[in-house]
N, CA and C atoms of all chains as a GROMACS GRO file, in nm:
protein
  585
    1UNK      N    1   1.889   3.408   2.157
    1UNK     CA    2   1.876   3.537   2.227
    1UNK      C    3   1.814   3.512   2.365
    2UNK      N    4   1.874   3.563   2.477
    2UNK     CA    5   1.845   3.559   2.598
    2UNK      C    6   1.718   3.645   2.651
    3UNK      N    7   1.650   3.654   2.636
    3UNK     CA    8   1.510   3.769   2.601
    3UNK      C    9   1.536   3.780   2.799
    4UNK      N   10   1.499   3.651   2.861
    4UNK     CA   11   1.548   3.716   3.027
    4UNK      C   12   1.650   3.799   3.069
    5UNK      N   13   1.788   3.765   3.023
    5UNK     CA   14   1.883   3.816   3.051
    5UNK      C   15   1.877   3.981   2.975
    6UNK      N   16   1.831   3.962   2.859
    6UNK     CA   17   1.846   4.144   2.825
    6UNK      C   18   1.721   4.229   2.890
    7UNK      N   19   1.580   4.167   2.981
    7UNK     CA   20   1.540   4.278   3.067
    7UNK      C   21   1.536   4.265   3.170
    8UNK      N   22   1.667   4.147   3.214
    8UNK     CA   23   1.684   4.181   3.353
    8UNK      C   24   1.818   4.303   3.320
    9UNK      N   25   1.928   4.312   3.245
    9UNK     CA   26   2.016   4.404   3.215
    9UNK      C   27   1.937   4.529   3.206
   10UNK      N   28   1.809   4.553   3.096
   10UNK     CA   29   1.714   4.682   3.104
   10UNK      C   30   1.686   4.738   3.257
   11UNK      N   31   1.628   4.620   3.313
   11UNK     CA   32   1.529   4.716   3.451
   11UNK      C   33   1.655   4.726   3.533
   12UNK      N   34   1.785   4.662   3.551
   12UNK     CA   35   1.868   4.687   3.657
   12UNK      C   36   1.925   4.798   3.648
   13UNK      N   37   1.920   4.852   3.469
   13UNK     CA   38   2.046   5.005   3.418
   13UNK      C   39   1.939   5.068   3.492
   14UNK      N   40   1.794   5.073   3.420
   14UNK     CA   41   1.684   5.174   3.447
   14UNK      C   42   1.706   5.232   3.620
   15UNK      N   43   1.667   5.160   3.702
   15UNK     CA   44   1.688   5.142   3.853
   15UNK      C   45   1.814   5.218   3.925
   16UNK      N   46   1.973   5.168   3.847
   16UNK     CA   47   2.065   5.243   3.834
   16UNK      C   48   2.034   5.399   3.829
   17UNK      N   49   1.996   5.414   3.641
   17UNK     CA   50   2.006   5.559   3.623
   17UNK      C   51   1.925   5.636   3.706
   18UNK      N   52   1.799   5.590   3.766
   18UNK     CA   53   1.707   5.663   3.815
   18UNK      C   54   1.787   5.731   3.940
   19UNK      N   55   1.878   5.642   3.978
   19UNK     CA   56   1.899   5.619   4.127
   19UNK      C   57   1.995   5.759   4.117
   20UNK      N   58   2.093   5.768   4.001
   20UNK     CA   59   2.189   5.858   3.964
   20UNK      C   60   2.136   5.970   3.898
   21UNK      N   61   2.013   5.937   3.872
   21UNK     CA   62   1.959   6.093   3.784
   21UNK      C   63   1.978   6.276   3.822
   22UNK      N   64   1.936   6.209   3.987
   22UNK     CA   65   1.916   6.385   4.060
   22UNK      C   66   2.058   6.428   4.097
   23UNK      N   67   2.137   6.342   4.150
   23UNK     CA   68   2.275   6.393   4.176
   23UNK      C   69   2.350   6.374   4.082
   24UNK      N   70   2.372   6.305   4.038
   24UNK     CA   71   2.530   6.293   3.865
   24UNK      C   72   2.394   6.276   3.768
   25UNK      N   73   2.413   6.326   3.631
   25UNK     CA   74   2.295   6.311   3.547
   25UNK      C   75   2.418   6.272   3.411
   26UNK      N   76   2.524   6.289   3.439
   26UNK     CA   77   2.614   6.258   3.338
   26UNK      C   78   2.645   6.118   3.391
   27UNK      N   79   2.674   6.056   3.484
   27UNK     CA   80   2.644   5.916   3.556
   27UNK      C   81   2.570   5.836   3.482
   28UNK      N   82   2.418   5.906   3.532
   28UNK     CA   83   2.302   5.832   3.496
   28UNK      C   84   2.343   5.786   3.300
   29UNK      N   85   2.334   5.922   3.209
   29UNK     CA   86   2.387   5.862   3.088
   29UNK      C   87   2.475   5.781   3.032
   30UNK      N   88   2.605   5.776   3.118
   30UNK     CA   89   2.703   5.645   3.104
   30UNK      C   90   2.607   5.522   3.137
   31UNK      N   91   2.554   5.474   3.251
   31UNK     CA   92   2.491   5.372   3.297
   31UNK      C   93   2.389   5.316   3.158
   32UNK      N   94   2.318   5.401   3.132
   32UNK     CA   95   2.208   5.355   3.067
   32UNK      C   96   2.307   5.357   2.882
   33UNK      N   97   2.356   5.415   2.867
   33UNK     CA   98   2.468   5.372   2.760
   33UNK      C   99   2.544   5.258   2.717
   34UNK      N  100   2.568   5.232   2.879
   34UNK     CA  101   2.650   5.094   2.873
   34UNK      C  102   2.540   5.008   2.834
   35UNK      N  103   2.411   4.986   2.905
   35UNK     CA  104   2.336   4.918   2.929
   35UNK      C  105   2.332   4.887   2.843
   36UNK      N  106   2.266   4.974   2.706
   36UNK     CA  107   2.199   4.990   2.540
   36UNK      C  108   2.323   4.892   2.468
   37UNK      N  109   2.456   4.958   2.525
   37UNK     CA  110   2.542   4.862   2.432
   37UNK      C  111   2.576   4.736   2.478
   38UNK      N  112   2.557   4.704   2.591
   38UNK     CA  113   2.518   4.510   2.647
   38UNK      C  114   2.373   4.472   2.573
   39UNK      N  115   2.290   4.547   2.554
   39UNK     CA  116   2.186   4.467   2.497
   39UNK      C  117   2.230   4.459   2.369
   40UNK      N  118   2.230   4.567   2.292
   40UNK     CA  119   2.271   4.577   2.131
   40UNK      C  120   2.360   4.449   2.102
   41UNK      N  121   2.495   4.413   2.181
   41UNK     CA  122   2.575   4.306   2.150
   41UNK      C  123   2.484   4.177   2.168
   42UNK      N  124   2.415   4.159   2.249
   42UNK     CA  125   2.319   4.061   2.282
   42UNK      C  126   2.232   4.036   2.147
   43UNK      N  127   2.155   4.138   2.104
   43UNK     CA  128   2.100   4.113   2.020
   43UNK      C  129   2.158   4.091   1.883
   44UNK      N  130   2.312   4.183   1.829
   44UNK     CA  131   2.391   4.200   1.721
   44UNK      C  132   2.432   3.981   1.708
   45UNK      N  133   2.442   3.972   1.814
   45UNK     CA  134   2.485   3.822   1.808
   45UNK      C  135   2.387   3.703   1.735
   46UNK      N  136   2.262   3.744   1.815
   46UNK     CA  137   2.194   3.659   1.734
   46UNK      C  138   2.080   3.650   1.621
   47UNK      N  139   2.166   3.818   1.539
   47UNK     CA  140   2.098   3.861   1.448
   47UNK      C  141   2.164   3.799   1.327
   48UNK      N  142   2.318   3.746   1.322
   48UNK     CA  143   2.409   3.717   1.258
   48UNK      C  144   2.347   3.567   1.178
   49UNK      N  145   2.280   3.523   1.282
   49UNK     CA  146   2.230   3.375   1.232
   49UNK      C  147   2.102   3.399   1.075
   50UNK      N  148   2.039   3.493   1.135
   50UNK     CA  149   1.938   3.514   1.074
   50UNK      C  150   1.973   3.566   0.910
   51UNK      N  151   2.068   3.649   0.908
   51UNK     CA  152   2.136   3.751   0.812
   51UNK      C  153   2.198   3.623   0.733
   52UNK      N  154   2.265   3.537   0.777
   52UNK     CA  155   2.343   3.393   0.716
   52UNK      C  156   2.238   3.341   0.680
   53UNK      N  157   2.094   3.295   0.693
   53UNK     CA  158   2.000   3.212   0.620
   53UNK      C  159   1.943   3.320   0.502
   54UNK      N  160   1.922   3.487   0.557
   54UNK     CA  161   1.885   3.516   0.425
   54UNK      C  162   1.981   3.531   0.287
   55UNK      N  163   2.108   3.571   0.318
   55UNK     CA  164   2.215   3.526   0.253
   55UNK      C  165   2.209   3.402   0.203
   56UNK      N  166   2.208   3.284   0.242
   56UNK     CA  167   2.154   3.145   0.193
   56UNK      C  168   2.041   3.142   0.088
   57UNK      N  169   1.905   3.262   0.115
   57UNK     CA  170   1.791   3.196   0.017
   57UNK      C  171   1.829   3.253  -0.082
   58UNK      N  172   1.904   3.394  -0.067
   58UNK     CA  173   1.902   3.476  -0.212
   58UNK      C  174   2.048   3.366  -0.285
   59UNK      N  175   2.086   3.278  -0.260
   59UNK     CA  176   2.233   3.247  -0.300
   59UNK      C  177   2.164   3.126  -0.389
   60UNK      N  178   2.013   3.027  -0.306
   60UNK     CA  179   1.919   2.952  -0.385
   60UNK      C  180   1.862   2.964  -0.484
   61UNK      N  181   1.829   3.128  -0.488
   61UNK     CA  182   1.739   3.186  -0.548
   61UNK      C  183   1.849   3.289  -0.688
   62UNK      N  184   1.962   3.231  -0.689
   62UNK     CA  185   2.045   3.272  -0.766
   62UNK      C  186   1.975   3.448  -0.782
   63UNK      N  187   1.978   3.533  -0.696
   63UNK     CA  188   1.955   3.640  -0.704
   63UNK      C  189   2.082   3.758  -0.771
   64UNK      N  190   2.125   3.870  -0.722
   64UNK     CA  191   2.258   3.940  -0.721
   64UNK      C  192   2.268   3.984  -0.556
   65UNK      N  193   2.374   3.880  -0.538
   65UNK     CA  194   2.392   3.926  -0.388
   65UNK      C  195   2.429   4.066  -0.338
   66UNK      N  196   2.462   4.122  -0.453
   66UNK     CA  197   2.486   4.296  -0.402
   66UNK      C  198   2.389   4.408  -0.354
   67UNK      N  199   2.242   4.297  -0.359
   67UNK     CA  200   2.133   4.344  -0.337
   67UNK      C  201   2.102   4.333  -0.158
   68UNK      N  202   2.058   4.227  -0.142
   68UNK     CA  203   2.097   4.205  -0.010
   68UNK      C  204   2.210   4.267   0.098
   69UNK      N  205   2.346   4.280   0.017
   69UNK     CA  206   2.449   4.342   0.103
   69UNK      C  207   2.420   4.458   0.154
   70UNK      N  208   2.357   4.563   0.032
   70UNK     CA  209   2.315   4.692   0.061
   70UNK      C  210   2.227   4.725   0.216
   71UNK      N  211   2.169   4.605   0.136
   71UNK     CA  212   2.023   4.626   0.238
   71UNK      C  213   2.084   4.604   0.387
   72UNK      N  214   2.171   4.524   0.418
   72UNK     CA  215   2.165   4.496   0.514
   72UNK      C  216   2.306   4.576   0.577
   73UNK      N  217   2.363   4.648   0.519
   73UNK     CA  218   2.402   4.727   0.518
   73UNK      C  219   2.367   4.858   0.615
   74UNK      N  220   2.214   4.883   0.518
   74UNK     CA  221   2.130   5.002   0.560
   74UNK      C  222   2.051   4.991   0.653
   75UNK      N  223   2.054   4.837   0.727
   75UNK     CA  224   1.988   4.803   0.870
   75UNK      C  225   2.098   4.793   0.983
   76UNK      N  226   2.202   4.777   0.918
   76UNK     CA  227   2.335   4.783   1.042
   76UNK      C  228   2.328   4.989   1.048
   77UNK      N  229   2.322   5.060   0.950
   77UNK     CA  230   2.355   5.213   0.994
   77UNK      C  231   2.233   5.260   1.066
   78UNK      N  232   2.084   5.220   1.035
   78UNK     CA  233   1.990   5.230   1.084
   78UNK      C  234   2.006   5.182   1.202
   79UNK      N  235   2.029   5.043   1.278
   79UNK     CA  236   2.025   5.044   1.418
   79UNK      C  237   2.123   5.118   1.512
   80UNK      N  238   2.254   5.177   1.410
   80UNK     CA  239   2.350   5.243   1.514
   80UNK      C  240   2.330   5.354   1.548
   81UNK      N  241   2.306   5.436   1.438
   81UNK     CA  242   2.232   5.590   1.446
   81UNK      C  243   2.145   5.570   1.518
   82UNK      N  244   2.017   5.509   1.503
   82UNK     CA  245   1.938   5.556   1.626
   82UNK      C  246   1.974   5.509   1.726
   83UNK      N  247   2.082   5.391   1.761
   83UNK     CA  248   2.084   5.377   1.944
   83UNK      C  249   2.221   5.526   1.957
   84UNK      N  250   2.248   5.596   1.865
   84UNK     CA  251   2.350   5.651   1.904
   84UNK      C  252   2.254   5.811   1.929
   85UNK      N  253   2.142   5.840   1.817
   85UNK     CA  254   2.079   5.923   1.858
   85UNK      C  255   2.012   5.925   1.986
   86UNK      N  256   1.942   5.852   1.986
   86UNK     CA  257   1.846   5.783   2.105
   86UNK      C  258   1.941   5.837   2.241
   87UNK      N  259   2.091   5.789   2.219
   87UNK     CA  260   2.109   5.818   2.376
   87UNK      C  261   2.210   5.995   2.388
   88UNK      N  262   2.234   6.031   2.269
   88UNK     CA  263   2.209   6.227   2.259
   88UNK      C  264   2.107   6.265   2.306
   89UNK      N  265   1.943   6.197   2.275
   89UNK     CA  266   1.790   6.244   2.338
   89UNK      C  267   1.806   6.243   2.437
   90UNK      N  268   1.812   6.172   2.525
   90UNK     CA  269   1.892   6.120   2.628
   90UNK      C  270   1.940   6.189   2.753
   91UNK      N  271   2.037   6.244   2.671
   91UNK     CA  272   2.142   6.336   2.789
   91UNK      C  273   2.118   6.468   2.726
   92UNK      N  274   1.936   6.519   2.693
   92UNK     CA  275   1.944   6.649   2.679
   92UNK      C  276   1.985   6.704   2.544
   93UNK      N  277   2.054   6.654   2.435
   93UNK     CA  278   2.136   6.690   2.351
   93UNK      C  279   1.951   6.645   2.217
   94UNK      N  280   1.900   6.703   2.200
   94UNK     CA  281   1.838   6.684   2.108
   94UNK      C  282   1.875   6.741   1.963
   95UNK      N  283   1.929   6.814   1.971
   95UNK     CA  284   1.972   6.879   1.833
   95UNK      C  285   2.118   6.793   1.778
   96UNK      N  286   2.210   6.768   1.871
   96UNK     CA  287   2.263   6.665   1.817
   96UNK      C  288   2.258   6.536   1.793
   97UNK      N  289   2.138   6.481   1.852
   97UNK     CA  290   2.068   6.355   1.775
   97UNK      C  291   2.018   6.338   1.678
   98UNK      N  292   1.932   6.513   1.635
   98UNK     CA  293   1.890   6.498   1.518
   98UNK      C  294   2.015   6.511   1.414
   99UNK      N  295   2.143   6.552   1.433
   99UNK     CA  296   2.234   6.531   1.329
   99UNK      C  297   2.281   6.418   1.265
  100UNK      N  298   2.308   6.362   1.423
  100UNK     CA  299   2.337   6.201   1.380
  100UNK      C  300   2.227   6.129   1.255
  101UNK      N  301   2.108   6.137   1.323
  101UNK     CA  302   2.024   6.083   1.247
  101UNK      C  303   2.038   6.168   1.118
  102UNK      N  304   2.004   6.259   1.049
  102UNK     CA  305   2.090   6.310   0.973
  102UNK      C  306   2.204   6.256   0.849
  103UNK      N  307   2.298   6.227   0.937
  103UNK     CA  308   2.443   6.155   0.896
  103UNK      C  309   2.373   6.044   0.835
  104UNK      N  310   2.317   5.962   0.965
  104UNK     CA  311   2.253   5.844   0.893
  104UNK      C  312   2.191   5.818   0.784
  105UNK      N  313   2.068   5.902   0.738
  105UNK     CA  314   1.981   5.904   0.639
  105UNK      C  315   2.080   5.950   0.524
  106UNK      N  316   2.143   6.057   0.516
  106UNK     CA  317   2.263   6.069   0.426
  106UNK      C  318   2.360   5.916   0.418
  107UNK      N  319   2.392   5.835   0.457
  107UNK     CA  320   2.419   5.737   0.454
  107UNK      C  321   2.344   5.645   0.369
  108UNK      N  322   2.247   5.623   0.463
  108UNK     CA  323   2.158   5.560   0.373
  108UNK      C  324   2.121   5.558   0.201
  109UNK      N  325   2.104   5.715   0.205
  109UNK     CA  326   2.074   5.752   0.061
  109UNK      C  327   2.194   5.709  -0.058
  110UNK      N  328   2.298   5.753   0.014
  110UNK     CA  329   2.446   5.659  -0.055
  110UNK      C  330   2.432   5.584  -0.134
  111UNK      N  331   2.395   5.481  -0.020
  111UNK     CA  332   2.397   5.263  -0.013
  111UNK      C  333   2.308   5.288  -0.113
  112UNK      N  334   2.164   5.327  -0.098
  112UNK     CA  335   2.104   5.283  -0.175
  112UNK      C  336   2.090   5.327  -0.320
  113UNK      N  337   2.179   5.452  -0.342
  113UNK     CA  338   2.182   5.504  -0.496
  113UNK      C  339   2.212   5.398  -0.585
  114UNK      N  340   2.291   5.296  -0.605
  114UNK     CA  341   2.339   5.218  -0.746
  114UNK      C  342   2.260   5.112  -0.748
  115UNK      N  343   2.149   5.103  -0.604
  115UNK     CA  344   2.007   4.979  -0.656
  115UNK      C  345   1.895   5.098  -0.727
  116UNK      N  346   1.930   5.184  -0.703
  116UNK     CA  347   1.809   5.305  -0.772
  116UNK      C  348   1.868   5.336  -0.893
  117UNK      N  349   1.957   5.357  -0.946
  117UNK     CA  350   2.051   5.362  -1.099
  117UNK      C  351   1.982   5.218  -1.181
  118UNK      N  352   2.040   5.099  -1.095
  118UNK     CA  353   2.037   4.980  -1.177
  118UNK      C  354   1.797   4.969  -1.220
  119UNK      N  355   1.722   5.027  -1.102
  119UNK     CA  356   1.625   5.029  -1.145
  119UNK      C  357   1.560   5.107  -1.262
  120UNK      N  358   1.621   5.228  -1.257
  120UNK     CA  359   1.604   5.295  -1.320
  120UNK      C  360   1.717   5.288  -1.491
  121UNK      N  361   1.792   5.172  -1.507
  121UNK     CA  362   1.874   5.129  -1.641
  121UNK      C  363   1.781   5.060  -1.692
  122UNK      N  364   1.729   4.962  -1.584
  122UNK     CA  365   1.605   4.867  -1.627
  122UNK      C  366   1.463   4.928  -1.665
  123UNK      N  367   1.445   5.021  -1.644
  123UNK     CA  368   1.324   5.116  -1.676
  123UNK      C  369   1.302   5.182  -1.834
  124UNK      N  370   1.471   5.235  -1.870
  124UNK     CA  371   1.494   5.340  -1.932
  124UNK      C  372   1.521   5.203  -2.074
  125UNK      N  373   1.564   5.060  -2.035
  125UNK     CA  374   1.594   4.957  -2.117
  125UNK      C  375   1.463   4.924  -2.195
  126UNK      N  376   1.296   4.925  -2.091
  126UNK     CA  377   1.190   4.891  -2.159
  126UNK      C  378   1.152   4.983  -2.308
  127UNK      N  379   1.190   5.136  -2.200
  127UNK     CA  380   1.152   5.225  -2.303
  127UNK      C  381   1.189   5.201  -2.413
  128UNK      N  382   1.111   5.204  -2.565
  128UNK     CA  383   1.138   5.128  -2.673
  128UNK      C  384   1.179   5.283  -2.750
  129UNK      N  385   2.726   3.566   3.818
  129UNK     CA  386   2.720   3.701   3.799
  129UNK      C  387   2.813   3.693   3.682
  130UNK      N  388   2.759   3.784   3.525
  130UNK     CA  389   2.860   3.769   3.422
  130UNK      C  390   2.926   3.929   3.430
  131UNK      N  391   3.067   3.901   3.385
  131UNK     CA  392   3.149   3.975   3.375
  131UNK      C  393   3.083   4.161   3.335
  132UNK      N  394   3.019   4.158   3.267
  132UNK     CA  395   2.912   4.242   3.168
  132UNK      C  396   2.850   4.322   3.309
  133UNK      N  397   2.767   4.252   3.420
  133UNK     CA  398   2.677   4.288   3.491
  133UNK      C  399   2.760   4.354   3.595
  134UNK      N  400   2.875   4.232   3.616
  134UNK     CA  401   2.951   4.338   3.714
  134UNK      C  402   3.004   4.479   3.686
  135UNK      N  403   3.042   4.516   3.587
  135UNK     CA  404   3.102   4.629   3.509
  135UNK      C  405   2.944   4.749   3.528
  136UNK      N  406   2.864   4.668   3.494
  136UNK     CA  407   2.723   4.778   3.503
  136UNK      C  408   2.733   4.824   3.651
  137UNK      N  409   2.771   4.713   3.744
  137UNK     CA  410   2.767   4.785   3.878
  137UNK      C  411   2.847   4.823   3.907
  138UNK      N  412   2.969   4.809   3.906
  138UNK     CA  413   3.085   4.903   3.932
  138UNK      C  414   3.047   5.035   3.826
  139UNK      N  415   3.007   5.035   3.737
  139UNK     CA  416   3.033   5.246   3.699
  139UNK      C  417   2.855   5.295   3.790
  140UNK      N  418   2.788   5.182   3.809
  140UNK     CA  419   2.716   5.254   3.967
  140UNK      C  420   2.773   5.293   4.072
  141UNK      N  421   2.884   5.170   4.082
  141UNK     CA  422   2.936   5.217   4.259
  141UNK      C  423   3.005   5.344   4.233
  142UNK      N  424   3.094   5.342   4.112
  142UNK     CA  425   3.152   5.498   4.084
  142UNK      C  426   3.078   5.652   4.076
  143UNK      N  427   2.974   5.580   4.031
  143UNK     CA  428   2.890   5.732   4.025
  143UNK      C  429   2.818   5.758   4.136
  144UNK      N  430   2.759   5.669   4.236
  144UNK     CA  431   2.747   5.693   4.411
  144UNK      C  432   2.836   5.735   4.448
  145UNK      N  433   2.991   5.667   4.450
  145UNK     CA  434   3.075   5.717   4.554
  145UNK      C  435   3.120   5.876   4.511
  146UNK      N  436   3.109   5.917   4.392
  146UNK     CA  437   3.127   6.058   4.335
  146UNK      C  438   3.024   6.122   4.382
  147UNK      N  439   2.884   6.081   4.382
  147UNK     CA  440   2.783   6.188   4.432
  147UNK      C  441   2.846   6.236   4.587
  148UNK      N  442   2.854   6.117   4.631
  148UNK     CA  443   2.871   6.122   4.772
  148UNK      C  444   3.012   6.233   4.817
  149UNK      N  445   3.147   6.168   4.732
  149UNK     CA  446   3.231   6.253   4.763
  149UNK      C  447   3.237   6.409   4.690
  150UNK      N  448   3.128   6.450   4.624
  150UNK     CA  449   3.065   6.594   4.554
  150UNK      C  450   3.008   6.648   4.705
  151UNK      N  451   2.922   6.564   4.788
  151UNK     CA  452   2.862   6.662   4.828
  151UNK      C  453   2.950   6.679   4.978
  152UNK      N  454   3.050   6.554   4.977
  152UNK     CA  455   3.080   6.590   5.141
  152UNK      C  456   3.195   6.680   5.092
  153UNK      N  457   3.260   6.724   5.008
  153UNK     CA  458   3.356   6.778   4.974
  153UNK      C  459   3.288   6.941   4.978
  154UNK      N  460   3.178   6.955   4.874
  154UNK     CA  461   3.084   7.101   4.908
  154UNK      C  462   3.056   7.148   5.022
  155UNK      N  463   3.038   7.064   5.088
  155UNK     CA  464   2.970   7.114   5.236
  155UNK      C  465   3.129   7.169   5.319
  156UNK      N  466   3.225   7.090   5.307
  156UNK     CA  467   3.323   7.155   5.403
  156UNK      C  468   3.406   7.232   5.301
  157UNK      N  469   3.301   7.294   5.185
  157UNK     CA  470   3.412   7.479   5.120
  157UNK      C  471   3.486   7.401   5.059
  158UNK      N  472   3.496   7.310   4.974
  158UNK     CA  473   3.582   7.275   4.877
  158UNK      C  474   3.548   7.211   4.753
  159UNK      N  475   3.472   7.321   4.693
  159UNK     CA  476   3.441   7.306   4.610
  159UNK      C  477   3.516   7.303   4.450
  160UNK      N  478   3.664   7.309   4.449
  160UNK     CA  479   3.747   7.274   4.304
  160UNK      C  480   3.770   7.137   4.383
  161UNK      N  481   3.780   7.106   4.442
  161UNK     CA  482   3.806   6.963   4.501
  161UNK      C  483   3.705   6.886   4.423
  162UNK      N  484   3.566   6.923   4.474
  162UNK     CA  485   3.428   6.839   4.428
  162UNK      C  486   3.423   6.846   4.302
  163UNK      N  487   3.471   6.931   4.222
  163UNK     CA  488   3.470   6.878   4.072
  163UNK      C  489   3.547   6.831   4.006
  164UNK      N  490   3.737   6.798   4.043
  164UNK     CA  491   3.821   6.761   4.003
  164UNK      C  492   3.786   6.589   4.054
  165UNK      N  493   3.695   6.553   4.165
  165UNK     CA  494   3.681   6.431   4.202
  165UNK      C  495   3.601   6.394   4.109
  166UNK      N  496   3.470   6.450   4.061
  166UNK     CA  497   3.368   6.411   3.973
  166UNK      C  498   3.434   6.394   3.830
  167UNK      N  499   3.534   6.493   3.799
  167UNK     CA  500   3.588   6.449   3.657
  167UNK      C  501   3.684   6.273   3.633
  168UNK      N  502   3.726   6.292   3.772
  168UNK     CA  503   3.856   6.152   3.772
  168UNK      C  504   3.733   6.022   3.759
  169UNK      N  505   3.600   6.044   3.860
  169UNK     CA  506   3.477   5.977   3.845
  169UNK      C  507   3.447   5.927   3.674
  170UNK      N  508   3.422   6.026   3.625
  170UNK     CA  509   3.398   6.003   3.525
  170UNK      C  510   3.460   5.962   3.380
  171UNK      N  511   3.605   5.956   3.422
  171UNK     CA  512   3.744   5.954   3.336
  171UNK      C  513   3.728   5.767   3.365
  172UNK      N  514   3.750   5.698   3.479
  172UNK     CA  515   3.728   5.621   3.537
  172UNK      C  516   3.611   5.508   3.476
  173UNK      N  517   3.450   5.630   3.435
  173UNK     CA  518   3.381   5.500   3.395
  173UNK      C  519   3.370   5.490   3.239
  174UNK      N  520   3.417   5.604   3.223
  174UNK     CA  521   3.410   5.634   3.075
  174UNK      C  522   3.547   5.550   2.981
  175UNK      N  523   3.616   5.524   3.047
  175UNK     CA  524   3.746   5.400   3.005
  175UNK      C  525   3.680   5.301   3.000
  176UNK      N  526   3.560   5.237   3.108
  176UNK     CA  527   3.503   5.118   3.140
  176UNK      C  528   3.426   5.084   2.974
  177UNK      N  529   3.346   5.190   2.998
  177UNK     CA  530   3.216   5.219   2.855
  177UNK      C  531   3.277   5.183   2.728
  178UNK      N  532   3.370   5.286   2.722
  178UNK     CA  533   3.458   5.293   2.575
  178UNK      C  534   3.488   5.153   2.497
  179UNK      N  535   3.570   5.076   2.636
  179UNK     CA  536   3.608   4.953   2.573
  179UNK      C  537   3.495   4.833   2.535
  180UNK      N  538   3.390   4.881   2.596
  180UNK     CA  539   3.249   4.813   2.565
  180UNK      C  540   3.205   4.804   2.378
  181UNK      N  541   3.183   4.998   2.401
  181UNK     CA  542   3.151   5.057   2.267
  181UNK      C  543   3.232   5.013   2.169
  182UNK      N  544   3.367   5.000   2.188
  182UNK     CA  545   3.452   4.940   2.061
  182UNK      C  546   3.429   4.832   2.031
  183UNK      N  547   3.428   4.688   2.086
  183UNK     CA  548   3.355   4.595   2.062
  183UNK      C  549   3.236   4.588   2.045
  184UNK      N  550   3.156   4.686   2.080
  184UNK     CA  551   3.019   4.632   1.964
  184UNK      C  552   3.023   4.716   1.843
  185UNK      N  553   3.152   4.814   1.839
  185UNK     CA  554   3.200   4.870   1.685
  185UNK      C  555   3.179   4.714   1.603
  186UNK      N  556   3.302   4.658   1.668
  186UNK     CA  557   3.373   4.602   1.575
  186UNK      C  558   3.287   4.496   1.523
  187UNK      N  559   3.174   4.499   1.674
  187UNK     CA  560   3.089   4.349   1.624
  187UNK      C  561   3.006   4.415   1.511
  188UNK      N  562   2.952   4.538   1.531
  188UNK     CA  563   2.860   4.572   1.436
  188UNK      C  564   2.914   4.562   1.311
  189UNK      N  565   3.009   4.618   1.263
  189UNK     CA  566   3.116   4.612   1.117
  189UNK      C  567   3.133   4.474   1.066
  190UNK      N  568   3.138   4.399   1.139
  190UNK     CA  569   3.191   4.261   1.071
  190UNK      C  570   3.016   4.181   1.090
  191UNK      N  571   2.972   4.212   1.159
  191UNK     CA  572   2.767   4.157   1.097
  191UNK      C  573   2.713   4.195   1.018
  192UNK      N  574   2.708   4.334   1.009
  192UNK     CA  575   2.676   4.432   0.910
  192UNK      C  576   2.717   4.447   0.815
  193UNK      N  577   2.820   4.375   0.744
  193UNK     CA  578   2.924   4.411   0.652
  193UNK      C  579   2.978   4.588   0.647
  194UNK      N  580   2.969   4.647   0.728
  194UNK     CA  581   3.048   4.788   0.640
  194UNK      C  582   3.182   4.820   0.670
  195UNK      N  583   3.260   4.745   0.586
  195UNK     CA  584   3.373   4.690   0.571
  195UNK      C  585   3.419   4.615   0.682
   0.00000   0.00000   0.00000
């Protein structure tokens, strides 16, 4: 991960949007949009490495990999929703950020229902 | 200069040269002019963006697994 290169990309959008704020303000939100999604790819890249070693320990650790998938799953909808809310806040639109986010958490709750079933089989299994 | 940075500055130069041609267009009374320029402005960077956003769709889907 280029940690220079993604805040020199930050302070140059910032500088941009500011510059575009008072006259185009729909400008300014493209700029700083693009920006979010040059960093996001920046970072999506060398998050991939990391996600492949924990994939690796649970595969050591003879775990159920369907556990992990979820999860990481529910960190890919978590970072999109909020950079997607984040930039609705953004351009004024607060009520439709909070939907998105919304969508998301409904999402979420999804993914994670059949690791909350399988806890709760294992619960209902002790009961004698 | 990477490909990425230039694109950040070109939908700047687009959204200057739109402020600019908004307001010299207002001032001499032509004002459906100044907003049919600001929409083509924005048609313009918003093609740029889009094709951005789809690739980090696609990157996100295939890191993320959701499908």
């Amino acid at each position: 991960m280029h940690i220079v290169q993604i805040i020199g990309i930050g302070l140059t959008a910032t500088i941009l949007a500011a510059l575009l704020r008072e006259q185009m303000p729909s400008f300014a939100t493209l700029v700083s949009l693009f920006a979010g999604v040059l960093i996001l790819l920046l970072v999506v890249r060398s998050i991939s490495g990391a996600l492949a070693a924990f994939q690796q320990l649970t595969a050591t650790a003879q775990m159920n990999p369907m556990f992990l998938q979820t999860l990481i799953r529910i960190l890919g909808i978590a970072y999109v929703v909020e950079f997607a809310a984040d930039i609705a806040r953004d351009a004024g639109e607060s009520a439709l950020g909070g939907r998105i986010e919304l969508a998301g958490k409904i999402g979420i709750v999804l993914l994670a229902l059949p690791i909350f079933k399988d806890v709760l089989d294992v619960i209902v299994r002790m009961i004698p | 200069m990477s490909p990425e940075i230039r694109d950040l500055f070109r939908i700047f130069a687009v959204g200057f040269i739109a402020a600019i041609f908004h307001t010299v267009l207002k001032q001499s009374g032509k004002e459906d002019f100044a907003h049919w320029a600001t929409l083509a402005g924005l048609v313009a960077v918003f093609v740029i963006v889009i094709g951005y956003v789809d690739h980090l769709y696609h990157e996100i889907t295939s890191v993320f697994l959701l499908q």
